[in-house]
C-alpha positions in Angstrom: 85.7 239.8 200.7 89.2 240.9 200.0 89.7 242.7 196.4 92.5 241.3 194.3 94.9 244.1 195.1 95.0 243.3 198.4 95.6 239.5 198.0 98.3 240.7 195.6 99.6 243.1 198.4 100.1 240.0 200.6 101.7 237.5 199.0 105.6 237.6 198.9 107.2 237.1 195.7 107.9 233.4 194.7 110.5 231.6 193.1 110.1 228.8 190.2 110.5 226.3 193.1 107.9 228.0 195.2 105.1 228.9 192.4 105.9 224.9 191.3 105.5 223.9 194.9 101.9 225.2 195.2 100.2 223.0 192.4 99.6 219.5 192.8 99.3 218.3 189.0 100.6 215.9 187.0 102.1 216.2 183.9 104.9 217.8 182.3 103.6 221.5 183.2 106.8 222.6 185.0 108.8 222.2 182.5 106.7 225.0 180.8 106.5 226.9 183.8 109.2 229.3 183.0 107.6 229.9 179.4 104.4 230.0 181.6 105.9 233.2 183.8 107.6 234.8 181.5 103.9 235.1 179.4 102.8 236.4 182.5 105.2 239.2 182.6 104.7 240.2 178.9 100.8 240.3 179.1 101.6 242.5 182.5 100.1 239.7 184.9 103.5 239.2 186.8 106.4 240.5 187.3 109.7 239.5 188.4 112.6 240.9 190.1 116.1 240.9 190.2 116.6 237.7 192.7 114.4 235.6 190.2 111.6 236.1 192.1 108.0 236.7 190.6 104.6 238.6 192.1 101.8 239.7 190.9 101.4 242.9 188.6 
């Protein structure tokens, strides 16, 4: 079984598009998903960098 850090360690950062892309939902949930992200990054859970890309932290 693989420890989070190295699942982290191999996924490449995402864009909105990409992270949106991977979840089938309904709803109106990507209209949230850049308030959604950027929670992420304050609580340290993601990060993004400067091509508007995010990863995990």
């Amino acid at each position: 079984m693989k420890s989070r850090g190295n699942i982290r360690a191999t996924l490449p950062p995402l864009d909105e598009d990409a992270i949106a892309a991977r979840f089938s939902a309904r709803g109106r949930w990507r209209e949230r998903l850049p308030t959604i992200l950027e929670t992420l990054i304050t609580i340290g859970r993601a990060r993004s960098d400067a091509q508007g890309r995010y990863s995990a932290a």
